[in-house]
C-alpha positions as a printed Julia matrix, in Angstrom:
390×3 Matrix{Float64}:
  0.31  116.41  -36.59
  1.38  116.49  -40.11
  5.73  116.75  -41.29
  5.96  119.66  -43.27
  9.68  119.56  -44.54
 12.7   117.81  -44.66
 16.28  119.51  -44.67
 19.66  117.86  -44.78
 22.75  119.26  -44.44
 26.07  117.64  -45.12
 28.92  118.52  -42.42
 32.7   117.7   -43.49
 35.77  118.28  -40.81
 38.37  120.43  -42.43
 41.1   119.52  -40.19
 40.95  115.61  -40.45
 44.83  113.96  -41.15
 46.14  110.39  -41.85
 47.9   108.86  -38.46
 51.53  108.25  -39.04
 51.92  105.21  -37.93
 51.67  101.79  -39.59
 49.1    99.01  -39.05
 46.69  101.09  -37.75
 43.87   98.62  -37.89
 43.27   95.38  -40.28
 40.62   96.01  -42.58
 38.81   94.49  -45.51
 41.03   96.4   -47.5
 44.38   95.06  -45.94
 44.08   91.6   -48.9
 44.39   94.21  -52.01
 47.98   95.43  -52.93
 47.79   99.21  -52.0
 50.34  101.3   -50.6
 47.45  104.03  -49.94
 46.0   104.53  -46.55
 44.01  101.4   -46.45
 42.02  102.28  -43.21
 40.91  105.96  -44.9
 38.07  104.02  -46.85
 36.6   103.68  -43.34
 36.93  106.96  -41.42
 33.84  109.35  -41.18
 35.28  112.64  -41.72
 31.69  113.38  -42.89
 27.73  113.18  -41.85
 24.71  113.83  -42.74
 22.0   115.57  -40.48
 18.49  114.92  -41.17
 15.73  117.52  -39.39
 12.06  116.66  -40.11
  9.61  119.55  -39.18
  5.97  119.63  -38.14
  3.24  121.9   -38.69
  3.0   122.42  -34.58
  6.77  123.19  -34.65
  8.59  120.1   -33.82
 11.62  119.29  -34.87
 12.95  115.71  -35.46
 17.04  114.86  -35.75
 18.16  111.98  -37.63
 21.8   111.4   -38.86
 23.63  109.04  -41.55
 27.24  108.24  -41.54
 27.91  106.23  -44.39
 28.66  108.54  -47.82
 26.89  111.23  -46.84
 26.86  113.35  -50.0
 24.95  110.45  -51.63
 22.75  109.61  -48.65
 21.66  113.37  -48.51
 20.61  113.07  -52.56
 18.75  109.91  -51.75
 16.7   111.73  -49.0
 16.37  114.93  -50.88
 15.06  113.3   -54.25
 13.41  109.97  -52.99
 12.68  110.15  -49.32
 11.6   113.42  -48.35
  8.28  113.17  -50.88
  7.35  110.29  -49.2
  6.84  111.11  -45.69
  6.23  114.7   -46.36
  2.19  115.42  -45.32
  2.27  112.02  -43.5
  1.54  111.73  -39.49
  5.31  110.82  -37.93
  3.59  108.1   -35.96
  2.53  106.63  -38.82
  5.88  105.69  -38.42
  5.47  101.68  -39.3
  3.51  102.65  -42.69
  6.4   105.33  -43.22
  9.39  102.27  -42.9
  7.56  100.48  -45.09
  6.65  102.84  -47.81
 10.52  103.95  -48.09
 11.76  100.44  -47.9
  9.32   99.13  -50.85
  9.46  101.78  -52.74
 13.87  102.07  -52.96
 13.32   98.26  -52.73
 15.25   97.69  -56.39
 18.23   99.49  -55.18
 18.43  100.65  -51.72
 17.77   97.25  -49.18
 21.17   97.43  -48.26
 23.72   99.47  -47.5
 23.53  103.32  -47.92
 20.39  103.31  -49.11
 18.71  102.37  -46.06
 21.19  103.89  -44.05
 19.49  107.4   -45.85
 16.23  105.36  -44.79
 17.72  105.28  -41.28
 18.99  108.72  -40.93
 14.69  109.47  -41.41
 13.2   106.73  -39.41
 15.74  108.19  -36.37
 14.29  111.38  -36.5
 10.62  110.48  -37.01
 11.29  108.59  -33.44
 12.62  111.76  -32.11
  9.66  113.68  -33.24
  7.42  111.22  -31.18
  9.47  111.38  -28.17
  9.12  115.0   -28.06
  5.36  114.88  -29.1
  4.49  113.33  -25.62
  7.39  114.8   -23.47
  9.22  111.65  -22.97
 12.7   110.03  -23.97
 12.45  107.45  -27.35
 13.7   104.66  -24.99
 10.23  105.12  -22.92
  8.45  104.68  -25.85
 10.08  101.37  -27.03
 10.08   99.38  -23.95
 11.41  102.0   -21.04
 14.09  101.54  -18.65
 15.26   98.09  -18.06
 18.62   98.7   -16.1
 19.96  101.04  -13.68
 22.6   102.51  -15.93
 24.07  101.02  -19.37
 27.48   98.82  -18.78
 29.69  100.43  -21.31
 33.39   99.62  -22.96
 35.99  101.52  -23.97
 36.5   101.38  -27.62
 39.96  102.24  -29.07
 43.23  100.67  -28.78
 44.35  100.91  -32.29
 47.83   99.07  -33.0
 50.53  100.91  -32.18
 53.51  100.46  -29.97
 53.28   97.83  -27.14
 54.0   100.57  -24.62
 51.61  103.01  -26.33
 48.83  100.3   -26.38
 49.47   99.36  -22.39
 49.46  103.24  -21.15
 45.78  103.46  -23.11
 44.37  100.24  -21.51
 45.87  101.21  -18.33
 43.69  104.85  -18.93
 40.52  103.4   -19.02
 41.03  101.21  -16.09
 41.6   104.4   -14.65
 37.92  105.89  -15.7
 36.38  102.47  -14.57
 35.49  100.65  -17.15
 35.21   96.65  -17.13
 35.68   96.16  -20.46
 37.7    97.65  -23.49
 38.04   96.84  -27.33
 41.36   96.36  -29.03
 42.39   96.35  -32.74
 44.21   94.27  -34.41
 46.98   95.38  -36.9
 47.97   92.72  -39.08
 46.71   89.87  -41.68
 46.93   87.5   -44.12
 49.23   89.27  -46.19
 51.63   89.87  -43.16
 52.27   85.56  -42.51
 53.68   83.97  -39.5
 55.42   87.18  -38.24
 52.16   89.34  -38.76
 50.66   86.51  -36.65
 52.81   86.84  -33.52
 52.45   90.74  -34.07
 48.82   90.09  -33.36
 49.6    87.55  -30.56
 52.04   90.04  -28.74
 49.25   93.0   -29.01
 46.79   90.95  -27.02
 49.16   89.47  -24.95
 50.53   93.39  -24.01
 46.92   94.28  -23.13
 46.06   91.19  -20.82
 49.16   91.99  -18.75
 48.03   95.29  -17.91
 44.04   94.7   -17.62
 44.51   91.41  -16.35
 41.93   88.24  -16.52
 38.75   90.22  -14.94
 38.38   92.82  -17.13
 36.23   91.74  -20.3
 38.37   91.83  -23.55
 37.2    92.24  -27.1
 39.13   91.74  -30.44
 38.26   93.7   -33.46
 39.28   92.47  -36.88
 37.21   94.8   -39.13
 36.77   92.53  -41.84
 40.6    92.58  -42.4
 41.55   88.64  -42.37
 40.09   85.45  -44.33
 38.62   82.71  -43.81
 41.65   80.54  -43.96
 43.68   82.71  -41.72
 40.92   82.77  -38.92
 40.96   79.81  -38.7
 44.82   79.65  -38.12
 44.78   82.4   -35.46
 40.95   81.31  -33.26
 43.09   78.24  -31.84
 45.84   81.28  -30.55
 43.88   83.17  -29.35
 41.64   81.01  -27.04
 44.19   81.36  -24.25
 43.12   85.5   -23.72
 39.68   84.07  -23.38
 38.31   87.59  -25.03
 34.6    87.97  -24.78
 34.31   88.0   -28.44
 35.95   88.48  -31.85
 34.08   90.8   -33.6
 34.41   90.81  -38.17
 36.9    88.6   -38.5
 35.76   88.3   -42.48
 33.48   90.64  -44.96
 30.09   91.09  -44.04
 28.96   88.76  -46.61
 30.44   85.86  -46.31
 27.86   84.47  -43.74
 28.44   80.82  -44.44
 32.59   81.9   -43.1
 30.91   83.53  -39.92
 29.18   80.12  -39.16
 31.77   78.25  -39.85
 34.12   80.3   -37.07
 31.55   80.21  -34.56
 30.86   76.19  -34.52
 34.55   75.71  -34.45
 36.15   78.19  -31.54
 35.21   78.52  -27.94
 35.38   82.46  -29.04
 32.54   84.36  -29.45
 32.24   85.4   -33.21
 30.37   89.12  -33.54
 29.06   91.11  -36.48
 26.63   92.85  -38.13
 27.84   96.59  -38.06
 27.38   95.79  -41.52
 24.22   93.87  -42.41
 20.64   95.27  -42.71
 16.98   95.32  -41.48
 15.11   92.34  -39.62
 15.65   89.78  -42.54
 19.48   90.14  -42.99
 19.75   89.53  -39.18
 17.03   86.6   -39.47
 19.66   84.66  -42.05
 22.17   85.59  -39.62
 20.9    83.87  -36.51
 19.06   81.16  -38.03
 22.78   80.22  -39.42
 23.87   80.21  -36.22
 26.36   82.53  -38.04
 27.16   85.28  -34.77
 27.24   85.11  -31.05
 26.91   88.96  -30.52
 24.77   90.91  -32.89
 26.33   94.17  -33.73
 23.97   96.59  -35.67
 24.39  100.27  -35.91
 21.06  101.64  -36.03
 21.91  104.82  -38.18
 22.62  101.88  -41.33
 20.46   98.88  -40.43
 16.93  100.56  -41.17
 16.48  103.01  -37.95
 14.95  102.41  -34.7
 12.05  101.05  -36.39
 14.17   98.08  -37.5
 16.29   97.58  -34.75
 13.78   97.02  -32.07
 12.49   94.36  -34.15
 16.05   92.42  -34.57
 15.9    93.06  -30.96
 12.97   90.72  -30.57
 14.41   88.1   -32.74
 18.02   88.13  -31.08
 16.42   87.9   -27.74
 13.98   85.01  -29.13
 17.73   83.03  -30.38
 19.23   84.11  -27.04
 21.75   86.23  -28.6
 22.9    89.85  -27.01
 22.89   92.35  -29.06
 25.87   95.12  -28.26
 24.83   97.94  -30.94
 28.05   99.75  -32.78
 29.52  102.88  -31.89
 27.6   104.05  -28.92
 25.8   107.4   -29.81
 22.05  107.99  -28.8
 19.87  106.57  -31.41
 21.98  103.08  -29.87
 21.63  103.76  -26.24
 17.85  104.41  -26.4
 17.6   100.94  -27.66
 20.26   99.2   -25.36
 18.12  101.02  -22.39
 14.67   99.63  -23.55
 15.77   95.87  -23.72
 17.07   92.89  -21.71
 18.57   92.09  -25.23
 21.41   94.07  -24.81
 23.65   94.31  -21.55
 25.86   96.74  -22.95
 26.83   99.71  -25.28
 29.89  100.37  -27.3
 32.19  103.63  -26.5
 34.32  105.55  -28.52
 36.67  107.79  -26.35
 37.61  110.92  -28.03
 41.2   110.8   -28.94
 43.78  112.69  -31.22
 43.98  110.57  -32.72
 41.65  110.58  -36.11
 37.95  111.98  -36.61
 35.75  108.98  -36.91
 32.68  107.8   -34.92
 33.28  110.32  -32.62
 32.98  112.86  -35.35
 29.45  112.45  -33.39
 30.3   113.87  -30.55
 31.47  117.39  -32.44
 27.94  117.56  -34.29
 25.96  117.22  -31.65
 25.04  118.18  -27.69
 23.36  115.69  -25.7
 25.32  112.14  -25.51
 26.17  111.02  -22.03
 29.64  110.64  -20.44
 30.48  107.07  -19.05
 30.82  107.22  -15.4
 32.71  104.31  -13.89
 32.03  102.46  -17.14
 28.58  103.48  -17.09
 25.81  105.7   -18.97
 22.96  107.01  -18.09
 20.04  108.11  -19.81
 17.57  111.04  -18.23
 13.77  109.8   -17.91
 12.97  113.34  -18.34
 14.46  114.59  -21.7
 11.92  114.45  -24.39
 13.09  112.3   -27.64
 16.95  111.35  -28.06
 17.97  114.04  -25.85
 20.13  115.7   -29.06
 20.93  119.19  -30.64
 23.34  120.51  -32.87
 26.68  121.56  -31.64
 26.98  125.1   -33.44
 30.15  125.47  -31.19
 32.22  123.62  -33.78
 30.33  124.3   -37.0
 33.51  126.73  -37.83
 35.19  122.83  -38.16
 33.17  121.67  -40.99
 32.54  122.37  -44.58
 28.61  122.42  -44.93
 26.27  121.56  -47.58
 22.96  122.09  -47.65
């Protein structure tokens, strides 16, 4: 079996707005003086869908969601020439010869996200080669079902916030993410803001339902350190970014000094970024997403590590190519949910694109044993929604 072509297409929403409503989630943005939507750097209104073909007719689907536009050119013009003629399984050789060869400017960020967007659907390809689902191939199934939490709860009103954690109580789940709204540049006041928020969800969800904190990068290192001691008393099951991505000497520092769990790694990259990470002792919950941190063929080897350190690994944003790997290790106990809301298109922008992505069910997922490769196809239903560029 030999890949013939390579096509990407670039799908935009047309419809996507700006929430009205202030402090809509702290972000790495928030320390810059901007009265622009701070949080719009981070929304996907856009993706990019890679399909690999085979000269016996298989096709393999792969998907980026960091700057598409720029990760389809990088695939187009760089990618696509080098795994063109090759054998899909081939797929270690493959990694490597996109990795080394984009080595000078792609080893982080959307460069091998582009390199991800390929490696996912060269896995898909080989799951549907043999007639069996990727997780099979990568380890099988090593749970029943897939614990899942419910992954919203941006700040808004008290009220508003309670009737949403109160909702997915309602569905089942056992564990939900909040946001916080407010940071350094917001002092004291900004500080009990964030206090109250937390304080509004335990009261509803009470102390046995699992409760994680989401910074997104949005405070410093200064004022994590002011709030950790705060928040100890919600006991939350982690705090997840509390400063940028690269300030890995900050992340250590935070997780010697609370009783919290620090999390991250939505935004680091390949085996040897997460390597620094957890020989730093830097995270308590690895976070990769594997559509940016080098494709499947990457993350089930930072799955190996983490589980060799002891540390879970809870993969961002749900979505198949994550679930496949959650299923197939003892690594990770659970998988991240985005509920659709009308909120804003983001992550679940996924779940218009494509067909295939299991429904939580009393806070679990399942995947089928019997669905060949991620279990994925293009939604045409909503292709009306998007602008499209091939």
């Amino acid at each position: 079996m030999k890949i013939t072509n390579v096509r990407t297409r670039v799908f935009e929403w047309k419809g996507h707005t700006v929430p009205a409503q202030p402090h809509f989630c702290s972000n790495a943005m928030d320390e810059l003086w901007d009265k622009s939507d701070s949080m719009g750097t981070f929304r996907f209104h856009g993706w990019t869908v890679v399909e690999i073909g085979t000269d016996n007719g298989i096709v393999g689907l792969g998907n980026v969601a960091l700057a598409p536009r720029i990760a389809k050119a990088i695939i187009d013009q760089y990618l696509a020439p080098l795994v063109i003629g090759q054998d899909p399984f081939d797929y270690e050789y493959l990694w490597q010869r996109m990795y080394r060869s984009t080595h000078a400017w792609g080893r982080k960020g959307i460069g091998m996200a582009a390199i991800s967007g390929v490696d996912i659907a060269l896995w898909d390809i080989m799951g549907k080669a043999v007639n069996k689902p990727v997780f099979k191939l990568l380890g099988g199934r090593t749970k029943e079902k897939i614990p899942c939490y419910a992954s919203k709860l941006y700040r808004t009103d008290l009220n508003s916030m309670q009737e949403e954690a109160q909702s997915y109580l309602d569905q089942g789940f056992q564990a939900m993410k909040m946001r916080f709204g407010y940071g350094p540049k917001d002092g004291p006041a900004g500080m009990r803001e964030n206090l109250n928020s937390v304080a509004a969800v335990r009261e509803v969800i009470g102390d046995d339902i699992d409760l994680m904190l989401e910074c997104y990068m949005g405070w410093n290192l200064e004022y994590a350190k002011r709030m950790l001691p705060r928040l100890e008393r919600f006991q939350p099951r982690w705090l997840e970014e509390p400063v940028l991505a690269d300030d890995i000497d900050g992340y250590a520092e935070l997780n010697r000094l609370t009783s919290i769990p620090i999390s991250g790694g939505e935004h680091e990259f390949t085996s040897y970024g997460f390597r620094q990470l957890l020989e730093k002792r830097a995270v308590s919950v690895i976070q990769y997403d594997t559509n940016r941190v080098g494709g499947i063929t990457a993350a089930h080897k930072i799955n190996a590590i983490a589980e060799s350190f002891s540390v879970p690994v809870i993969p961002h944003a749900g979505q198949m190519h994550n679930y496949h790997l959650t299923m197939s290790t003892l690594a990770s106990p659970m998988s991240e949910f985005f509920p659709v809301h009308d909120v804003e298109i983001g992550n679940e922008l996924f779940y218009y694109l494509f067909e295939g992505d299991p429904e939580p069910v009393n806070g679990f997922i399942d995947l089928d044993d019997n669905t060949p490769g991620l279990g994925l196809k293009l939604n045409e239903r909503y292709f009306d929604q998007f602008n499209i560029t091939e």
